[in-house]
C-alpha positions as CSV (number, residue, x, y, z in Angstrom):
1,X,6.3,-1.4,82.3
2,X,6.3,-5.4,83.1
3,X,9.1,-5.3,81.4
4,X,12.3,-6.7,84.0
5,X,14.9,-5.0,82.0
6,X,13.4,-1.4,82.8
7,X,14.0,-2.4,86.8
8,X,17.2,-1.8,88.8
9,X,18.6,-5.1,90.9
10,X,16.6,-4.2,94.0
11,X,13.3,-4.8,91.5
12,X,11.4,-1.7,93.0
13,X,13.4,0.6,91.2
14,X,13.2,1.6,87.3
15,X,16.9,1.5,86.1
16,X,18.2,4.1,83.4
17,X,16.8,2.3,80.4
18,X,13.4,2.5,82.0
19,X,14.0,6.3,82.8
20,X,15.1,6.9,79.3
21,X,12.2,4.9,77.7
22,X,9.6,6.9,79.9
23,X,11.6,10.3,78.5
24,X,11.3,9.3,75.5
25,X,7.3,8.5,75.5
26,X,6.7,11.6,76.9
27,X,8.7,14.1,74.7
28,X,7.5,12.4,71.9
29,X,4.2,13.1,72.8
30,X,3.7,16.0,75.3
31,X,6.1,18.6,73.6
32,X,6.4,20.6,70.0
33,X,9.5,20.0,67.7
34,X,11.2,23.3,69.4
35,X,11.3,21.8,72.6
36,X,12.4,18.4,71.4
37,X,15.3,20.2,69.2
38,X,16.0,22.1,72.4
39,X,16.4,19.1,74.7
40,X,18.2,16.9,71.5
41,X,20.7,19.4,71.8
42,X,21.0,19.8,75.4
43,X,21.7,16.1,75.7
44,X,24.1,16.1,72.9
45,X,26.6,18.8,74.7
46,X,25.7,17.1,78.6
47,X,27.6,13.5,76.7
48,X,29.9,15.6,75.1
49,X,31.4,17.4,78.2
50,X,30.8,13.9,80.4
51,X,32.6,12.6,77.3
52,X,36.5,11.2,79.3
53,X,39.6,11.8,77.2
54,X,41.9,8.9,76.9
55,X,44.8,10.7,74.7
56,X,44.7,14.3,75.7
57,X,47.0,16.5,73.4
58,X,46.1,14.4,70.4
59,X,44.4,15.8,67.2
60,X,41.5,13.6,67.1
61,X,41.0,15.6,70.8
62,X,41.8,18.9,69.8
63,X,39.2,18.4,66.9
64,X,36.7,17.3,69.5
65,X,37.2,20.3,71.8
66,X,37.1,22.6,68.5
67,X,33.4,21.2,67.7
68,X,31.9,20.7,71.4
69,X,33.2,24.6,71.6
70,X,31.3,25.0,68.4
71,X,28.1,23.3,69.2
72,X,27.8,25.0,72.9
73,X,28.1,28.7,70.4
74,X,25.4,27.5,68.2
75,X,23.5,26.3,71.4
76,X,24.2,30.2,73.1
77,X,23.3,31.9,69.5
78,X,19.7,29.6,69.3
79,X,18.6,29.7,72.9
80,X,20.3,32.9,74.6
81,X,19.6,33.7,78.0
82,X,19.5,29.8,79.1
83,X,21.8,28.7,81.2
84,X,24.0,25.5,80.4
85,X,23.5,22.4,83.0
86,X,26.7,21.8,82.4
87,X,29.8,23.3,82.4
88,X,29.7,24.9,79.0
């Protein structure tokens, strides 16, 4: 990774592109469809509770909370007995 755009400002440090790329190398590589679904998923509810609300109240947000309340059921019903990193 020459690359300068994977390096944080201080130039010794890899920045969150460079993290991500790395992530992304290895599951692609190392680990079976399950576990790539597993961590796909994982990811997708970790944005959607970091996701900030501008308009609380609003239907476009109740919607939202309807389907991340949804997906985090789905997640519980597919993989039970693992805990959230989040607060799901």
């Amino acid at each position: 990774l020459r690359d300068y755009r994977f390096y944080a400002d201080d130039m010794l440090h890899m920045n969150n592109l460079g993290v991500r790329y790395i992530w992304d190398k290895f599951v692609n590589n190392l680990w079976v469809q399950d576990a790539q679904e597993y961590f796909d998923q994982a990811d997708q509810l970790n944005r959607m509770f970091n996701h900030r609300v501008m308009l609380e109240g609003t239907d476009e947000h109740q919607q939202f909370e309807e389907n991340k309340n949804k997906k985090v059921g789905e997640f519980r019903d597919k993989y039970p007995g693992i805990k959230l990193p989040f607060n799901g």
